[in-house]
N, CA, C and O atoms as CSV, one atom per row, in Angstrom:
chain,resi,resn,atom,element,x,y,z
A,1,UNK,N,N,223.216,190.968,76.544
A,1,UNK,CA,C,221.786,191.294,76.471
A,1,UNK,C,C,221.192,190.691,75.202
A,1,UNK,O,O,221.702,190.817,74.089
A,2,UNK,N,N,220.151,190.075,75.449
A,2,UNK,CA,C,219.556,189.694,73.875
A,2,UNK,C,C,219.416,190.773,72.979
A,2,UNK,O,O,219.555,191.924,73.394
A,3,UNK,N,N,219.137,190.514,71.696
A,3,UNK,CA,C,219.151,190.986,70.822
A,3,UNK,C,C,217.483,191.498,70.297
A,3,UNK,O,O,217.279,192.500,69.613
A,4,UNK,N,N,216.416,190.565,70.793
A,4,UNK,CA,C,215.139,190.807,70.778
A,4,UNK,C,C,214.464,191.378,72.035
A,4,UNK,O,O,213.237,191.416,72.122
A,5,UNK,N,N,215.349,191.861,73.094
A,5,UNK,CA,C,214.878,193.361,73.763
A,5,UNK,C,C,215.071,194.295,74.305
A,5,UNK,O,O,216.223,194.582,74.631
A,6,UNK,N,N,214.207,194.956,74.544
A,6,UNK,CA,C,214.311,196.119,74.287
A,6,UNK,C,C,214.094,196.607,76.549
A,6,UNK,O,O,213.199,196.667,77.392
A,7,UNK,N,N,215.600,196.808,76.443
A,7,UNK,CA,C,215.146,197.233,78.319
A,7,UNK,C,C,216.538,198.192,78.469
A,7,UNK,O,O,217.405,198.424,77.627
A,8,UNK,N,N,216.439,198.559,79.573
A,8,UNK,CA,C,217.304,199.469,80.429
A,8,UNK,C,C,218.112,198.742,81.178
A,8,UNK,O,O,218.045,197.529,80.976
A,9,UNK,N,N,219.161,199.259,82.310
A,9,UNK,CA,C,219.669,198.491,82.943
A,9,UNK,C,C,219.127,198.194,84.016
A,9,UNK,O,O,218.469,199.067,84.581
A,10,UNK,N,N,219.223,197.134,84.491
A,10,UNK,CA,C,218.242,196.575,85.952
A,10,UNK,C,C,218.963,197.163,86.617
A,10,UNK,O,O,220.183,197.247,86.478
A,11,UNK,N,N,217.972,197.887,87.826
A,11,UNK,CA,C,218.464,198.374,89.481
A,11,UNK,C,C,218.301,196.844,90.081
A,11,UNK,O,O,217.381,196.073,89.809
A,12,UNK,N,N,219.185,196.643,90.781
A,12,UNK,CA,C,218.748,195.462,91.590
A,12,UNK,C,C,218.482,195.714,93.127
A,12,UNK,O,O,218.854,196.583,93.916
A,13,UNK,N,N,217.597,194.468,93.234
A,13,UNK,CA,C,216.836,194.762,94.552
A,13,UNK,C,C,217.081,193.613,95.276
A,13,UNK,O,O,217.591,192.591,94.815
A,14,UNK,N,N,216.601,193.837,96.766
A,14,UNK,CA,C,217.299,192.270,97.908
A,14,UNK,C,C,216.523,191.412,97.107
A,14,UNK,O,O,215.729,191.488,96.170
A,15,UNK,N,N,217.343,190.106,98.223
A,15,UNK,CA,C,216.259,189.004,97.366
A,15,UNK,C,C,215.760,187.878,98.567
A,15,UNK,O,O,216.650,187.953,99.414
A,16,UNK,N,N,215.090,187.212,98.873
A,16,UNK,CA,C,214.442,186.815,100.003
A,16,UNK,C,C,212.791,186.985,99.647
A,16,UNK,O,O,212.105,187.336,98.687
A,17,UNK,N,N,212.573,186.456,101.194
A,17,UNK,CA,C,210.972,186.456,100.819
A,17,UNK,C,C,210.149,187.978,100.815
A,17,UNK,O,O,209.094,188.065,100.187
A,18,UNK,N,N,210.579,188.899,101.391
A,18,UNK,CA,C,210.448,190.143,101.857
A,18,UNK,C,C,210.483,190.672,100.465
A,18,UNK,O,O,211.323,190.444,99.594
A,19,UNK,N,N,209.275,191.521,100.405
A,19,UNK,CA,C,209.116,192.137,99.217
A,19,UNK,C,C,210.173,193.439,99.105
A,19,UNK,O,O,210.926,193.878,99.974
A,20,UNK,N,N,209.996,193.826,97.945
A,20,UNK,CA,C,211.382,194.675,97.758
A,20,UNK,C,C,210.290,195.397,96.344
A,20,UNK,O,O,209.363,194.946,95.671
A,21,UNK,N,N,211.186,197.001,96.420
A,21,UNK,CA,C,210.509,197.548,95.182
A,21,UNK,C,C,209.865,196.872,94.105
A,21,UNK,O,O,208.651,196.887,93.902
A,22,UNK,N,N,210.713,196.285,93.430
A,22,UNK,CA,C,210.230,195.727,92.140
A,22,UNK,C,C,209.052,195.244,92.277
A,22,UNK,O,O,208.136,195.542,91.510
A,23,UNK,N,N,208.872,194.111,93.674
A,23,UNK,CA,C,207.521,193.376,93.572
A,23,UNK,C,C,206.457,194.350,94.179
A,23,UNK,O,O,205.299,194.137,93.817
A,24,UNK,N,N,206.644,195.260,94.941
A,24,UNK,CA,C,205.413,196.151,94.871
A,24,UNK,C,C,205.296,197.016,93.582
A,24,UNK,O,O,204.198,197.434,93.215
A,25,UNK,N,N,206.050,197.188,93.135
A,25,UNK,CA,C,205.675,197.613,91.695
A,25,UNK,C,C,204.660,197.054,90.590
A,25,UNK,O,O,203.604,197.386,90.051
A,26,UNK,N,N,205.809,195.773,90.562
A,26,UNK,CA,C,204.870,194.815,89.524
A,26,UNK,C,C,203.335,194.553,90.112
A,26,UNK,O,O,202.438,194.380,89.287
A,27,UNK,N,N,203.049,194.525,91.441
A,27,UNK,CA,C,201.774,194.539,92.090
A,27,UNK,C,C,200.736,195.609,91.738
A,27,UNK,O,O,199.571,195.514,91.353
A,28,UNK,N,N,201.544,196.676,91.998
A,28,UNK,CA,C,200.436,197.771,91.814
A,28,UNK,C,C,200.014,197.759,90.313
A,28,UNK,O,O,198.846,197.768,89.924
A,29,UNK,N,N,201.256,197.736,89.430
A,29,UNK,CA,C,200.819,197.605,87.841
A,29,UNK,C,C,199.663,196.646,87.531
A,29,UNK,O,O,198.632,196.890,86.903
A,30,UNK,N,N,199.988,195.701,88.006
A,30,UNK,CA,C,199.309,194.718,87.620
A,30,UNK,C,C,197.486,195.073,88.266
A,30,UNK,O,O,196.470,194.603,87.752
A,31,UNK,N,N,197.528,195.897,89.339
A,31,UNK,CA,C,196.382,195.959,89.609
A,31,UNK,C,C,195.675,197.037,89.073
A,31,UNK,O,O,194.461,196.912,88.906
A,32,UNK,N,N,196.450,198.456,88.669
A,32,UNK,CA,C,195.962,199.509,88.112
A,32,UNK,C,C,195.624,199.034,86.541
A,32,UNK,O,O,194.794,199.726,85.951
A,33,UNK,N,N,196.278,197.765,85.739
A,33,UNK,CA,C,195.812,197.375,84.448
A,33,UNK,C,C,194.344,196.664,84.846
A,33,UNK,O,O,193.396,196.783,84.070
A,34,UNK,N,N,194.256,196.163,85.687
A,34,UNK,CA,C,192.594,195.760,86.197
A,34,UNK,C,C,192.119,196.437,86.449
A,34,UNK,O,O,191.110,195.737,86.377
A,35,UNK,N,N,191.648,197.584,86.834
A,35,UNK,CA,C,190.974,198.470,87.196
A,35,UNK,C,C,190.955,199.466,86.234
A,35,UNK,O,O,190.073,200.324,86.285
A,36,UNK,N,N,191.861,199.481,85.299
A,36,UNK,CA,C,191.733,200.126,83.970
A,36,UNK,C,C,190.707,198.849,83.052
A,36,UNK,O,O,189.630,199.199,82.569
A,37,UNK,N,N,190.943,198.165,82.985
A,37,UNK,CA,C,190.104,197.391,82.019
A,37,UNK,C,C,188.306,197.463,82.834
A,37,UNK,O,O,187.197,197.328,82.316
A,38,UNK,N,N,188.594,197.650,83.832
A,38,UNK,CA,C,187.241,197.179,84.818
A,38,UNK,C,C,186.431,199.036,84.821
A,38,UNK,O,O,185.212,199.191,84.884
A,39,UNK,N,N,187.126,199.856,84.765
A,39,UNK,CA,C,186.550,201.252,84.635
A,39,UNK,C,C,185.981,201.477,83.037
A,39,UNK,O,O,185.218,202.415,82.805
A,40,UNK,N,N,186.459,200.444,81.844
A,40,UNK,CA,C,186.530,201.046,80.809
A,40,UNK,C,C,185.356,199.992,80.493
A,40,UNK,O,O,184.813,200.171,79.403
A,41,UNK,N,N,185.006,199.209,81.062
A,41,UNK,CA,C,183.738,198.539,81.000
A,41,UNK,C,C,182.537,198.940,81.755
A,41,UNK,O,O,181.375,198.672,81.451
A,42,UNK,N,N,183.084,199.837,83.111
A,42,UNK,CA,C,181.837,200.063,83.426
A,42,UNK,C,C,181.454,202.015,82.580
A,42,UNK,O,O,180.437,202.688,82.744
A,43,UNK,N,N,182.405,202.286,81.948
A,43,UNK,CA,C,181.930,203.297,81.151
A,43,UNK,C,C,180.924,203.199,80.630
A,43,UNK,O,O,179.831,203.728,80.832
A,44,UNK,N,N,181.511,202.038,79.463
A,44,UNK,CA,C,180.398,201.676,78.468
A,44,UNK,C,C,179.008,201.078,78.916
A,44,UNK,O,O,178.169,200.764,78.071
A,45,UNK,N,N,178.744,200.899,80.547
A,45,UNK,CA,C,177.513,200.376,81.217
A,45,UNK,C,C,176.731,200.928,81.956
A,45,UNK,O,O,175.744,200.597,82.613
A,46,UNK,N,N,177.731,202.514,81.624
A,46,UNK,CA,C,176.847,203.757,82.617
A,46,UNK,C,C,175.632,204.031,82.445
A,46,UNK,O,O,175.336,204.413,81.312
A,47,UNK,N,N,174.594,203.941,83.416
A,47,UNK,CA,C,173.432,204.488,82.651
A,47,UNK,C,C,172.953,206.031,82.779
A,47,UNK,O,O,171.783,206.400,82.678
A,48,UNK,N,N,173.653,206.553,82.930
A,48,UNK,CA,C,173.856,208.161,82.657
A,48,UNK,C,C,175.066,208.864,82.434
A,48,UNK,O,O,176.125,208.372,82.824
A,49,UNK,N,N,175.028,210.184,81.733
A,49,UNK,CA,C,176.056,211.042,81.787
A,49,UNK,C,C,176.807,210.819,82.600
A,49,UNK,O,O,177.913,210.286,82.505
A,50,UNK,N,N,176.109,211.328,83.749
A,50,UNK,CA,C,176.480,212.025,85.271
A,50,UNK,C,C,177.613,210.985,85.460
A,50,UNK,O,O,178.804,211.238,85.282
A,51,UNK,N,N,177.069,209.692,85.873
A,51,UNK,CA,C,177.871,208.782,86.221
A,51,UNK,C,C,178.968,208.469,85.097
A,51,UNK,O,O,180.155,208.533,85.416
A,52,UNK,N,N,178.571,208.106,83.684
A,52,UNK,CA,C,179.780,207.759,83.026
A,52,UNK,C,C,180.957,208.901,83.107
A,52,UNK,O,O,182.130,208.619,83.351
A,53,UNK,N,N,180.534,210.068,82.895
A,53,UNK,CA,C,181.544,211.443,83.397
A,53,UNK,C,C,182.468,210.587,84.722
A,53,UNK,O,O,183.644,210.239,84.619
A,54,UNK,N,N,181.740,210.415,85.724
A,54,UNK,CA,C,182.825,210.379,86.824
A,54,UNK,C,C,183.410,209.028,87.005
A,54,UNK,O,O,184.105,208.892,88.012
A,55,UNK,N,N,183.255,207.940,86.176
A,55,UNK,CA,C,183.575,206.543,85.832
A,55,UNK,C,C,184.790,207.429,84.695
A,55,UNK,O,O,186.014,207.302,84.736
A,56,UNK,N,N,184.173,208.114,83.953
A,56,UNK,CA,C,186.029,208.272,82.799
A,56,UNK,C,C,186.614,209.517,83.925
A,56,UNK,O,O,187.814,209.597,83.665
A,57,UNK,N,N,186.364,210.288,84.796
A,57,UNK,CA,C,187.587,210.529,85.423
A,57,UNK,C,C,188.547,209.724,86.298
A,57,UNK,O,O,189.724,210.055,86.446
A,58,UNK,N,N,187.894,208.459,86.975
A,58,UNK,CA,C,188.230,207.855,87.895
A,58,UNK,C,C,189.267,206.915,86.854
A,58,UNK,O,O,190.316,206.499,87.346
A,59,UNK,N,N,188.878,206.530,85.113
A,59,UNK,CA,C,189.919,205.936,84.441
A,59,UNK,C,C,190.594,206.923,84.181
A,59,UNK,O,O,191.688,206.361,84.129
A,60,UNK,N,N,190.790,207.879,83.991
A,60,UNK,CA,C,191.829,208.565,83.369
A,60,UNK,C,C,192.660,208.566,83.924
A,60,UNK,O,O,193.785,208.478,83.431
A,61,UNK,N,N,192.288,208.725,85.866
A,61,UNK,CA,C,193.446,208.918,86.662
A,61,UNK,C,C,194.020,207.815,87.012
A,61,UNK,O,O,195.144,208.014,87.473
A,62,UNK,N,N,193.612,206.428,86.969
A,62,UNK,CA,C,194.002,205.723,87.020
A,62,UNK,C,C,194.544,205.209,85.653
A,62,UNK,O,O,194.974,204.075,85.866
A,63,UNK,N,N,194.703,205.518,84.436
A,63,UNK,CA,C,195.446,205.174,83.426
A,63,UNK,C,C,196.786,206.093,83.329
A,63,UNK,O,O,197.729,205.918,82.557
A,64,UNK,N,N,196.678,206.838,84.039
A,64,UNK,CA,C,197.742,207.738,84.463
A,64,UNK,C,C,198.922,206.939,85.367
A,64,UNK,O,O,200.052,206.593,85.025
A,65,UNK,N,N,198.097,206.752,86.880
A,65,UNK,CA,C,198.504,205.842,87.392
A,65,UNK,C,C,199.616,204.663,87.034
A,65,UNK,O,O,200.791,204.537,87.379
A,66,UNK,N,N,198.579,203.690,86.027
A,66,UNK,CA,C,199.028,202.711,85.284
A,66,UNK,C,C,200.427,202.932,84.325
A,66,UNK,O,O,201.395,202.196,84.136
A,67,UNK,N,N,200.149,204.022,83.911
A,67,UNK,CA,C,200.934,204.598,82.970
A,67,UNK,C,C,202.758,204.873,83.729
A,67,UNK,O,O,203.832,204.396,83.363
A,68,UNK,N,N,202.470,205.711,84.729
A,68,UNK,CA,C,203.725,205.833,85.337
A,68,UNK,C,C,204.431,205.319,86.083
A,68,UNK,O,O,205.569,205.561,86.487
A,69,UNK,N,N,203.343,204.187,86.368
A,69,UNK,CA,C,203.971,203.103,87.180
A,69,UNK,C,C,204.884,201.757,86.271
A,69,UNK,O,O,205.635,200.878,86.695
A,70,UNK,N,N,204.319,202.157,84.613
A,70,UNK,CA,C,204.860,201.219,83.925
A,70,UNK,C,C,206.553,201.622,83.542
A,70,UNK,O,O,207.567,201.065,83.121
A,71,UNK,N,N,206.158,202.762,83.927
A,71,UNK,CA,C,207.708,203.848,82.961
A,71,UNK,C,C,208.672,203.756,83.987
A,71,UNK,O,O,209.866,203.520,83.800
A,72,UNK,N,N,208.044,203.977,85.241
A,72,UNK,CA,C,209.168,203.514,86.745
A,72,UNK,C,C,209.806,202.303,86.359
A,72,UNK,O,O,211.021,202.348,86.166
A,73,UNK,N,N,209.114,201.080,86.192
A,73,UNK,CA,C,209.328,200.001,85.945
A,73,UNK,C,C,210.739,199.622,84.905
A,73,UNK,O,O,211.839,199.090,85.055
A,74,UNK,N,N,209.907,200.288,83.728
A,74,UNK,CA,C,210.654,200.222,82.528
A,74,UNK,C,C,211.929,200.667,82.562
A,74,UNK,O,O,212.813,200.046,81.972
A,75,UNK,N,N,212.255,202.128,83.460
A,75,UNK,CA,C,213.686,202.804,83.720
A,75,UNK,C,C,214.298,202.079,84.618
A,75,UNK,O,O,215.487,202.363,84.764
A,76,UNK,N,N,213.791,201.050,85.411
A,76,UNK,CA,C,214.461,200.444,86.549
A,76,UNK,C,C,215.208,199.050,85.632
A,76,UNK,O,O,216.234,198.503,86.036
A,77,UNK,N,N,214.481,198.628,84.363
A,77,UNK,CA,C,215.007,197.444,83.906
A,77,UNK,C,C,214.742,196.178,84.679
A,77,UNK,O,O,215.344,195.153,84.998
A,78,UNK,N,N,212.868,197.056,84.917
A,78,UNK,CA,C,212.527,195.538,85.635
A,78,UNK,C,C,211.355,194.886,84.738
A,78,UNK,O,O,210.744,193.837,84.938
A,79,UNK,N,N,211.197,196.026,83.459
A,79,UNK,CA,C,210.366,195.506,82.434
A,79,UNK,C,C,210.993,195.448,81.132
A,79,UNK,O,O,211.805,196.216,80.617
A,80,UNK,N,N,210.544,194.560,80.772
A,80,UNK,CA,C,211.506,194.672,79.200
A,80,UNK,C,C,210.353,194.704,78.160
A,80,UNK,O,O,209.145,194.574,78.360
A,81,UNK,N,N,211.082,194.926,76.903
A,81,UNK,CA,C,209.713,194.976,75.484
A,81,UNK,C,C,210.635,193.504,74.804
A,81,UNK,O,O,211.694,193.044,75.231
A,82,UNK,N,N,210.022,193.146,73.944
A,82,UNK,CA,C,210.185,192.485,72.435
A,82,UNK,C,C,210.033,193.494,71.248
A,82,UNK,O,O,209.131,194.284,70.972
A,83,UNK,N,N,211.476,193.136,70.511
A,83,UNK,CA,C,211.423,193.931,69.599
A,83,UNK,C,C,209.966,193.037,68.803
A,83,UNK,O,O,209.332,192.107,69.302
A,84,UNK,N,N,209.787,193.567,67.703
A,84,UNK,CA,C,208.648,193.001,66.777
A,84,UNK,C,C,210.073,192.681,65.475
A,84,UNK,O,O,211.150,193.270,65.566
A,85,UNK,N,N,209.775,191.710,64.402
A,85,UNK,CA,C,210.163,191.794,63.621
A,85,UNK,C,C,209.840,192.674,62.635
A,85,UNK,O,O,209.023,193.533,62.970
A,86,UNK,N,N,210.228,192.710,61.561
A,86,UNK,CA,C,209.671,193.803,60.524
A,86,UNK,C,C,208.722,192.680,60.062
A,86,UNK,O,O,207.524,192.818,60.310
A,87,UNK,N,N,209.116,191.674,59.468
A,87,UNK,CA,C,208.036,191.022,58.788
A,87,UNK,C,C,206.778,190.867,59.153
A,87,UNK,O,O,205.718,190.967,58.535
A,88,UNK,N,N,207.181,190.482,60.791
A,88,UNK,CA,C,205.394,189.884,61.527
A,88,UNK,C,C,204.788,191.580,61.586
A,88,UNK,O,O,203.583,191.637,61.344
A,89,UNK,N,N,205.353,192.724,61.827
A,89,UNK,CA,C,204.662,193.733,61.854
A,89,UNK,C,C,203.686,193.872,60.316
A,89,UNK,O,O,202.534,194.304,60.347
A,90,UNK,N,N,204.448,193.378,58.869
A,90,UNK,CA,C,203.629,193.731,58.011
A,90,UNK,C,C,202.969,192.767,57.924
A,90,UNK,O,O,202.972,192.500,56.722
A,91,UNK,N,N,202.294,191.935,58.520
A,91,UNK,CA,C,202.169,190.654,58.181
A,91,UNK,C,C,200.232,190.777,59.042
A,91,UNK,O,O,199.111,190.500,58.617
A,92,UNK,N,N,200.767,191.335,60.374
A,92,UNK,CA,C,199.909,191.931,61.118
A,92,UNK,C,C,199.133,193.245,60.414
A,92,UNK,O,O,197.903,193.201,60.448
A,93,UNK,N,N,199.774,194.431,59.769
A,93,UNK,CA,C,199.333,195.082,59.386
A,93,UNK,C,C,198.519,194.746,58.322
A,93,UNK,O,O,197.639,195.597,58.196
A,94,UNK,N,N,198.438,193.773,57.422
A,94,UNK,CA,C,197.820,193.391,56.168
A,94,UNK,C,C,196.770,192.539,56.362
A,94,UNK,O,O,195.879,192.484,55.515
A,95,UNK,N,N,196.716,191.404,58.023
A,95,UNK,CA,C,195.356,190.998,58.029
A,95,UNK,C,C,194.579,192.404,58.604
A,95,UNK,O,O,193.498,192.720,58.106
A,96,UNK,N,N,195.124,193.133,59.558
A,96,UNK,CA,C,194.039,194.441,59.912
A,96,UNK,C,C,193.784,195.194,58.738
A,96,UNK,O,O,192.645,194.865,58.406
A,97,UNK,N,N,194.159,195.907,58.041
A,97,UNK,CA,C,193.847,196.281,56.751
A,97,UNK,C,C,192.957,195.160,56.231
A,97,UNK,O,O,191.867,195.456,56.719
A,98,UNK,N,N,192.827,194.303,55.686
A,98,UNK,CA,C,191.609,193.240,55.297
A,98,UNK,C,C,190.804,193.223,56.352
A,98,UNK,O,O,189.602,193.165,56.092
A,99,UNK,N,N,191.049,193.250,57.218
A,99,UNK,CA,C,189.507,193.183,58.552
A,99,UNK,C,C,188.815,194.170,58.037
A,99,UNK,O,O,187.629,194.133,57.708
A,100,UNK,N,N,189.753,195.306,57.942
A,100,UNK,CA,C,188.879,197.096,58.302
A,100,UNK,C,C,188.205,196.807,56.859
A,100,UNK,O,O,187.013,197.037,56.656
A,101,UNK,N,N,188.924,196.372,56.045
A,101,UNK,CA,C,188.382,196.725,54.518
A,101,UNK,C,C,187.095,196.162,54.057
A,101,UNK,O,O,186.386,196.627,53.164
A,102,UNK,N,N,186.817,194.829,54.956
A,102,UNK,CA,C,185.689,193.901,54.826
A,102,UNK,C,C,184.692,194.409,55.619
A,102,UNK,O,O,183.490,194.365,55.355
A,103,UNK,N,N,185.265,194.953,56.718
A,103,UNK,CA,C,183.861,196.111,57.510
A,103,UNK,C,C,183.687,197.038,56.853
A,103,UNK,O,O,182.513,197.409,56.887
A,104,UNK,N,N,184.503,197.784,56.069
A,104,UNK,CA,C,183.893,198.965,55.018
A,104,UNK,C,C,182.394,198.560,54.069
A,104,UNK,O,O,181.349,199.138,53.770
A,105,UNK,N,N,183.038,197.189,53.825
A,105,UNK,CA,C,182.255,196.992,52.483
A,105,UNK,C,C,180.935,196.264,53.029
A,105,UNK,O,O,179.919,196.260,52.334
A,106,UNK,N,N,180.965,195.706,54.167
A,106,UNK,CA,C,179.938,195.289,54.681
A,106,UNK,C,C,178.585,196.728,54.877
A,106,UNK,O,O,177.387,196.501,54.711
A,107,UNK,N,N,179.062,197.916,55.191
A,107,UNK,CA,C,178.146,199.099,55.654
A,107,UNK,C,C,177.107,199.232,54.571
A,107,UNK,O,O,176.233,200.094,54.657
């Protein structure tokens, strides 16, 4: 197993043209992360309460969705992570810290 990630052990699935778990998986994920990005825009375009209320329930449940469909995934070892290094993490952390700090001072 590499050393830069971070996964479980793969369940394996047939293989052929015939879809098989994994690829309805990766399908649905892939579509509940669109429809999460696409609910969380039309939040911010609600032009009322009423409606933005039932635009963030319809994301929530679908970030839920998204959410457990990623963790299925992840326990099956059909998704993997990248570790981060330590360095690029502080490296990352120190231009965001200068972003935030230059929007402070801008107010």
């Amino acid at each position: 197993m590499n050393n830069n990630k971070v996964c479980n052990p793969k369940t394996e699935t047939p293989t052929g043209i015939s879809m098989n778990d994994k690829d309805y998986l990766t399908c649905l994920l892939t579509i509940l992360k669109e429809m999460e990005k696409n609910y969380a825009t039309a939040m911010t375009e609600a032009s009322n309460e009423s409606l933005y209320k039932s635009y963030q329930s319809i994301f929530t449940e679908i970030s839920n969705l998204q959410r457990e469909s990623y963790e299925l995934m992840f326990q099956n070892g059909w998704y993997c992570l990248e570790k981060a290094e330590s360095q690029k993490i502080v490296e990352k952390y120190n231009m965001l810290s200068g972003e935030y700090q230059d929007l402070e001072l801008s107010e």
